[in-house]
C-alpha positions in Angstrom: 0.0 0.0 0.0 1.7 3.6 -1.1 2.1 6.4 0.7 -1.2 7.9 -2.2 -3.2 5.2 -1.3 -3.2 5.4 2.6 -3.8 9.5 2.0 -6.8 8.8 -0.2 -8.5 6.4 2.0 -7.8 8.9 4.9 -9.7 11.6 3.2 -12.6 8.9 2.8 -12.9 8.0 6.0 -13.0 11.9 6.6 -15.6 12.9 4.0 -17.8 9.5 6.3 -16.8 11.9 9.5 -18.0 15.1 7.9 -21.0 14.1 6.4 -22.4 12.2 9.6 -21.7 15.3 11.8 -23.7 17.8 9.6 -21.6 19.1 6.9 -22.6 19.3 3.4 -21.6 16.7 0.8 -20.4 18.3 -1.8 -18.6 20.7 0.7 -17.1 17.3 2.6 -15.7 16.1 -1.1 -14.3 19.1 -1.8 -12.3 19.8 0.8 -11.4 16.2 1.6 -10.1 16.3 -2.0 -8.0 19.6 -1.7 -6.4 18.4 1.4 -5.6 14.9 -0.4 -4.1 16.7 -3.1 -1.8 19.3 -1.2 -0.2 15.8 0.9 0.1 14.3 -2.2 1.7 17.2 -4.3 3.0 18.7 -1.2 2.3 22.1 -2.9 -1.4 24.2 -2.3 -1.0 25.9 -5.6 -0.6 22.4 -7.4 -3.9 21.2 -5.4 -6.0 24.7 -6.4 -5.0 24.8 -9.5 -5.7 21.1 -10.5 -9.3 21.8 -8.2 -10.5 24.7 -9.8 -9.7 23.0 -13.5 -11.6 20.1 -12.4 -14.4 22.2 -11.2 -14.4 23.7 -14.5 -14.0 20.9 -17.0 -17.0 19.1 -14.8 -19.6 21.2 -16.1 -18.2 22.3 -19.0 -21.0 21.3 -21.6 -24.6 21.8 -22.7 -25.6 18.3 -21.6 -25.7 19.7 -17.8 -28.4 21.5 -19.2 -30.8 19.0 -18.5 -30.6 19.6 -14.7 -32.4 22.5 -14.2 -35.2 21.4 -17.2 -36.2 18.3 -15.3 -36.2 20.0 -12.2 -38.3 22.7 -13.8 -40.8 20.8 -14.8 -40.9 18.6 -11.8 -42.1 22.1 -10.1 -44.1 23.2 -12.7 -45.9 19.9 -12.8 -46.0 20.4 -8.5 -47.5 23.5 -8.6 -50.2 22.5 -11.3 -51.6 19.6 -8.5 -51.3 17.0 -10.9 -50.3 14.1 -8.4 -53.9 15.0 -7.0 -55.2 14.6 -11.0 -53.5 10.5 -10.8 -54.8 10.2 -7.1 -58.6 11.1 -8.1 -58.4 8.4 -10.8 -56.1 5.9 -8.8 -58.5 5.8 -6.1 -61.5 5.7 -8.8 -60.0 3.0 -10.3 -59.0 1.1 -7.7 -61.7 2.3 -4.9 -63.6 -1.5 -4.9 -60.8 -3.6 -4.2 -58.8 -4.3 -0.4 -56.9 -2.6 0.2 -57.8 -0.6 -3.0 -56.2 2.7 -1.7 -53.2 1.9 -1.1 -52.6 0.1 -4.5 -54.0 3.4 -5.8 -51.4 5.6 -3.8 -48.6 3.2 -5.4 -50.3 4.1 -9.2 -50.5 7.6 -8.3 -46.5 7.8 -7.2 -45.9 5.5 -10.3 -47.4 8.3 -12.7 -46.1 11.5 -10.6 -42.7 9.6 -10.5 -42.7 9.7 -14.3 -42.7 13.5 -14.6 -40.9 14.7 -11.6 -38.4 12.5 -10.5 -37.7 13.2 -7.0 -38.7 10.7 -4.5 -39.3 13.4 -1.7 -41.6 15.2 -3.7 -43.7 12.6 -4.4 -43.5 11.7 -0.1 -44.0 15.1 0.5 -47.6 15.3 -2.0 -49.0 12.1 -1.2 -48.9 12.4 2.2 -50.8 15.7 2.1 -53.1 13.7 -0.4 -53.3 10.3 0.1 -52.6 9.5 4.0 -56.2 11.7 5.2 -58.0 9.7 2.7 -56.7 6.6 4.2 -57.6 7.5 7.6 -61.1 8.6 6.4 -61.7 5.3 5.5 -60.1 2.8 8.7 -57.1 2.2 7.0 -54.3 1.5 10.1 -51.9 4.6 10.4 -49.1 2.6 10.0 -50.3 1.5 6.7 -51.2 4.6 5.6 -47.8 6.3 6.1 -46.0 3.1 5.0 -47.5 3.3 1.6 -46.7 6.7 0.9 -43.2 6.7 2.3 -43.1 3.4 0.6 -44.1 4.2 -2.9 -42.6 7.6 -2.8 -39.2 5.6 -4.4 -40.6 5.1 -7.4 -40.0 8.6 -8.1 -35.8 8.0 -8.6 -36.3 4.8 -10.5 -38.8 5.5 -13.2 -37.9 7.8 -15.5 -36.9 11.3 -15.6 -34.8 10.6 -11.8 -32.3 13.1 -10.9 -30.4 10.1 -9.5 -30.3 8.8 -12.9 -28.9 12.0 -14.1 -26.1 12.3 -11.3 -25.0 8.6 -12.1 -25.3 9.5 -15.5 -22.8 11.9 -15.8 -20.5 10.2 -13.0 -20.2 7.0 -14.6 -19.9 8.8 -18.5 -23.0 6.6 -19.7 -25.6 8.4 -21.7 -28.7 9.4 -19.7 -30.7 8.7 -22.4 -29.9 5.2 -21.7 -30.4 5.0 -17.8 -34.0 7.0 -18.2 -35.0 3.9 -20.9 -33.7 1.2 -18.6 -35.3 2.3 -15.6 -39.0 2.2 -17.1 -39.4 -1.8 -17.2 -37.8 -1.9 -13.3 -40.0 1.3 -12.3 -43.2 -0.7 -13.4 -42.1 -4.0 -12.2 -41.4 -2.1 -8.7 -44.7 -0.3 -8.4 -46.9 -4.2 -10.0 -44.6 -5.8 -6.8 -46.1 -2.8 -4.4 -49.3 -3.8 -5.8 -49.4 -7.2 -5.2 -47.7 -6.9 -1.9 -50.8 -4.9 -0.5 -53.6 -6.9 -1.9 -51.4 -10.1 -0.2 -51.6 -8.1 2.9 -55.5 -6.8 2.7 -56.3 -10.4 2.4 -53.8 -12.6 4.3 -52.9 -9.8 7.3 -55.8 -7.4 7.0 -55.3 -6.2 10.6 -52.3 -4.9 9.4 -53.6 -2.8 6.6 -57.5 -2.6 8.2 -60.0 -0.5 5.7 -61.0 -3.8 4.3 -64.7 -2.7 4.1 -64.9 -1.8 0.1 -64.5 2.1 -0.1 -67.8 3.9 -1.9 -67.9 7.3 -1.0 -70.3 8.2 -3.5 -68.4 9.5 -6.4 -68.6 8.1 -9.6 -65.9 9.1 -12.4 -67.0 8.3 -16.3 -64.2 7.0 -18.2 -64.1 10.5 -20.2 -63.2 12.0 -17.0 -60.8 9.7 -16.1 -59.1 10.2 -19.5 -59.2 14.2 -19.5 -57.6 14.1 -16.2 -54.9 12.0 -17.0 -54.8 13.0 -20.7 -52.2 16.2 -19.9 -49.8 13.7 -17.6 -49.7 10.5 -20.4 -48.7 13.7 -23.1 -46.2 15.0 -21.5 -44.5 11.8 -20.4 -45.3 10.5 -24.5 -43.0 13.7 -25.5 -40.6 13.3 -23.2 -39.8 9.4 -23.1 -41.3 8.6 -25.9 -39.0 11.6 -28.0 -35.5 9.7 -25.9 -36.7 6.5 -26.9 -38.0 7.1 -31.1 -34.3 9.3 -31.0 -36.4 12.6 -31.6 -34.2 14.3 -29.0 -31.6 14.2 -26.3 -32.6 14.2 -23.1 -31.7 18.0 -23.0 -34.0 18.4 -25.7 -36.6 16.4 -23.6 -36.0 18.1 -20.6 -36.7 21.5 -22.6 -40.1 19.7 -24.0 -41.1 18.6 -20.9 -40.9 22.1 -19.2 -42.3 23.7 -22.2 -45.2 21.4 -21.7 -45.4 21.0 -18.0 -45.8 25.6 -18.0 -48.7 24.6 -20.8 -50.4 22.1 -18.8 -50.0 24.2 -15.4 -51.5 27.4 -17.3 -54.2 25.4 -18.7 -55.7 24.0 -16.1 -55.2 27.6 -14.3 -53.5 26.5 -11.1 -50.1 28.5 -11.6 -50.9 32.1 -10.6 -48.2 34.3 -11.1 -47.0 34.5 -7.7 -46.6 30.8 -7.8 -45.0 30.4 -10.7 -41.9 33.1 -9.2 -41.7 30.5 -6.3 -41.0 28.0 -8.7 -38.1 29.6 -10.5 -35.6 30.7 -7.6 -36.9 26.8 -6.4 -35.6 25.5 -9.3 -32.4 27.9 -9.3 -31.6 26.4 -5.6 -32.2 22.5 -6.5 -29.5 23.1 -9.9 -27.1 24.8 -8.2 -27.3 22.4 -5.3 -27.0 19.4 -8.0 -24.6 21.1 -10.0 -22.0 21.7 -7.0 -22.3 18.3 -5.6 -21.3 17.0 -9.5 -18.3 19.6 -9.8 -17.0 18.2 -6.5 -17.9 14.8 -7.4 -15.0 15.9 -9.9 -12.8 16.8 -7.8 -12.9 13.5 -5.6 -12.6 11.6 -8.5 -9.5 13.0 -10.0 -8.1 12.9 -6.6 -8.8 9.3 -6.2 -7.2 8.5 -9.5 -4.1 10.4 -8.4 -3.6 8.6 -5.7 -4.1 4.8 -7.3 -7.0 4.0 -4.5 -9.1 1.9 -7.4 -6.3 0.8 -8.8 -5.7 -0.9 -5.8 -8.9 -1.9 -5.1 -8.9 -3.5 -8.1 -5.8 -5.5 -7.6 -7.1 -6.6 -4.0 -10.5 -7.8 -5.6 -8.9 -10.1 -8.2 -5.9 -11.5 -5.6 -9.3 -12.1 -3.1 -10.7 -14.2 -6.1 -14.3 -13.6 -5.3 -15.2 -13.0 -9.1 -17.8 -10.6 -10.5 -20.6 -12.3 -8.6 -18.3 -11.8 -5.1 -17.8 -7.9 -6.2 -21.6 -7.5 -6.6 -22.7 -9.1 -3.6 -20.1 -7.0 -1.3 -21.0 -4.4 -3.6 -24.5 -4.5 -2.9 -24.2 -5.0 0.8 -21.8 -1.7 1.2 -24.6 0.2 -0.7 -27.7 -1.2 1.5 -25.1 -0.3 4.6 -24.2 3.1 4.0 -28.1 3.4 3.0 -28.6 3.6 6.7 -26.5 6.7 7.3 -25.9 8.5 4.4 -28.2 9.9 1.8 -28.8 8.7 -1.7 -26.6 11.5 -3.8 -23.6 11.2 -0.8 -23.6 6.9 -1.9 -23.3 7.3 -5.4 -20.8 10.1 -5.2 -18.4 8.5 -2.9 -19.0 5.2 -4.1 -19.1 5.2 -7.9 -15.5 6.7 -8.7 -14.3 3.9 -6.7 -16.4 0.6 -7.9 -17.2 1.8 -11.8 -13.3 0.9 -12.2 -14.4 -2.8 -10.9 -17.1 -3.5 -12.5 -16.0 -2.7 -15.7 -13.0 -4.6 -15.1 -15.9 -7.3 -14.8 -17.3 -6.9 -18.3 -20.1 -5.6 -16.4 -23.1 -4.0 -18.6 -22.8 0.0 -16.8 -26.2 0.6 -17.6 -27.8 -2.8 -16.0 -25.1 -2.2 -12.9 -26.4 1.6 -12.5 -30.4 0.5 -12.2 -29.4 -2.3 -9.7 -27.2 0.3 -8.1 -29.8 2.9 -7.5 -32.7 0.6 -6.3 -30.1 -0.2 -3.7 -29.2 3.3 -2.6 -33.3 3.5 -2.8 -33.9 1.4 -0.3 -31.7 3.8 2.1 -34.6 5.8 1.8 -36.8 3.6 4.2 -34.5 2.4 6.7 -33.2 3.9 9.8 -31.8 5.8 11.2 -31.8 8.1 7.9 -34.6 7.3 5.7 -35.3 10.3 4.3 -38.7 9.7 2.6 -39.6 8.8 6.1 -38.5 12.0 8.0 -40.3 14.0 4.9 -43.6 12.0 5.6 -43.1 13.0 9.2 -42.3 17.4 9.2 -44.9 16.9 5.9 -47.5 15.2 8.7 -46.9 17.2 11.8 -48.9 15.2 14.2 -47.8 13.4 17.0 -49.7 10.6 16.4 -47.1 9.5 13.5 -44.3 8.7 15.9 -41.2 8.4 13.5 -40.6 4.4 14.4 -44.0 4.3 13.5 -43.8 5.6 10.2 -40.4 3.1 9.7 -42.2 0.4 11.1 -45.2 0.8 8.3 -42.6 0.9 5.5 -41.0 -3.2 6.4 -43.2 -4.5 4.0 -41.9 -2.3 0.9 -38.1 -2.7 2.1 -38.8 -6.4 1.8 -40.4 -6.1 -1.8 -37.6 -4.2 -2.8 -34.9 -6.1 -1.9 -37.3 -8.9 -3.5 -37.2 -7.1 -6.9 -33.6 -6.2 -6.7 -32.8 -9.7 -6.3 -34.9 -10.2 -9.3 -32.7 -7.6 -11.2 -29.9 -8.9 -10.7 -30.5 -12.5 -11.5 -32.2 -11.5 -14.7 -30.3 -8.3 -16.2 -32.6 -8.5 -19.4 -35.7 -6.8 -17.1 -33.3 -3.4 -17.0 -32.0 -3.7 -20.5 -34.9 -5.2 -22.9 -35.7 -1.5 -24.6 -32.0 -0.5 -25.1 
């Protein structure tokens, strides 16, 4: 082991300190990489020189451009209420089946997922929308919280996902690629969730409870149905289905998709123009934010190739012998591990520069290895003690009788049918990459 190597995996183990006592990310992997480099070099200059041409070269190109679209329309799309439009026909739809509302909060967050892409937003609307609902009708508050914390993952698996975008442009595969990979595992996902509660409503019912069949009296014609969903299945048609036909780029799309997204919040006349200058400096904050995590994503990457740290991990992987399956397992296991204490963005920016060097070395399929990867770090998102989809169902709730171990006690079930489907993607890769 050189002198590099133990440097580089002291600034690791210092980026873990900093993060777990409160400091930023991107902040933590910037200056854990300028302090690597100046030991290293022995010379500041050297280090903020090499830094600040990193921090240039890393968002260096129009293709970054696609940040701030997504996340555009993801607010647009927020401020127009159209996760309430899929709820209203979710809930028709599903309203006469057990456990009926919950499988219609899982299709709900299935269709908001596919225009936003942010797994907090969708926890943060359907627990406004779904979880009062729930209650209304004698579903179990555990339950009720469960499947909206729950379901709210779908929103960085199906397609556009800002953690697709971020693993895009760490790993160097085309985005355009991950969004198409993730759809088949998004809707496999959400048809597991499904099933899961409908095992539950009938074998456990006093787990879920509500298991009278819910008629409050409405009544939806299939017109209504369609003109409510109508604006939703165009937008994600021009946006997907423009990536997929090889129409556009998904900067093009992202620009499509918040062209249409302003369209569709205009039309339906829920974007006054108060909210609509909330959206923009909201959207400014979330690109910059993304932005500087990638440029010192860099930063930590150039760093680690300086000092031969996946070289070396690399070398010690093959002398082990455990083979590609041995990598992926441990792989795997570090991931669900750090999804404990860390948040999503923080694993796949301190992981990836490290393991993409392995599992290429593999003949490993980046794109199959990236959707595996992320419904990993997504399951980080339930489990204690820093599930964040949990602590946004909780501030989102504000009531005191959703204790927080509650809430993580009501999501089990969904961790388990998510390790379930990982399992299932990685025993049959084909699921992530049959429309590529």
């Amino acid at each position: 082991m050189t002198e590099n190597v133990i440097i580089a995996l002291s600034c690791l183990s210092a980026i873990f300190v900093l993060i777990y006592i409160g400091m930023h990310i991107a902040v933590a992997l910037g200056l854990a990489s300028l302090v690597g480099v100046y030991f290293m070099r022995g010379d500041f200059q050297i280090a903020a020189n090499l830094l600040a041409q990193a921090s240039s070269d890393a968002v260096a190109s129009h293709v970054f451009g696609v940040v701030p679209l997504f996340v555009l329309m993801g607010s647009l799309v927020a401020a127009a209420d159209i996760g309430k439009d899929a709820y209203d026909v979710a809930n028709q739809v599903f309203k006469r089946i057990r456990g009926g509302l919950g499988i219609a909060t899982v299709a709900a967050n299935a269709v908001f997922a596919a225009i936003t892409g942010i797994s907090i937003a969708s926890a943060a609307v359907f627990t406004r929308i779904a979880v009062p609902e729930m209650l209304r009708f004698n579903y179990r508050p555990r339950f009720a919280v469960g499947v909206v914390a729950g379901s709210s993952v779908l929103g960085m698996l199906i397609p556009p996902s800002l953690l697709m975008i971020i693993y895009g442009f760490v790993s160097g595969v085309s985005i355009g690629k991950m969004f198409i990979a993730g759809i088949v595992p998004g809707i496999v996902l959400a048809v597991v969730f499904s099933l899961g509660i409908l095992f539950m409503a009938r074998f456990v019912p006093s787990q879920v409870g509500g298991t009278q069949i819910v008629d409050d009296g409405t009544q939806m014609s299939a017109i209504e149905m369609f003109l409510k969903l109508m604006p939703t299945v165009l937008l994600v048609g021009l946006c997907m289905g423009g990536i997929y036909a090889g129409f556009f780029t998904p900067t093009e799309s992202g620009a499509i998709g918040a062209a249409g997204a302003l369209l569709i919040a205009l039309s339906k006349r829920r974007l006054t123009l108060q909210s609509f200058w909330r959206v923009l400096p909201e959207t400014g904050y979330v690109t910059v934010s993304i932005l500087f995590l990638i440029i010192c994503a860099n930063m930590f990457t150039r760093m680690l190739a300086m000092s031969g740290l996946p070289q070396f991990f690399i070398e010690l992987m093959k002398n082990a012998g455990l083979g590609a399956n041995g990598f992926l397992g441990i792989h795997l296991l570090i991931v669900l591990a750090l999804g404990t204490i860390i948040d999503s963005t923080s694993i796949l920016l301190i992981a990836l520069p490290l393991i993409l060097p392995i599992a290429e070395g593999y003949g490993m399929d980046l794109v199959w290895f990236g959707i595996i990867t992320i419904v990993a770090v997504e399951v980080g998102l339930l489990t204690p003690p820093f599930g964040l989809s949990v602590f946004v169902v909780k501030s989102t709730l504000d009531d005191p009788r959703f204790p927080l171990g509650e809430i993580f006690k009501g999501t089990v079930p969904f961790v388990i049918m998510m390790l379930l489907v990982l399992a299932l993607l990685v025993f049959f890769p084909q699921l992530s990459l049959m429309l590529l």
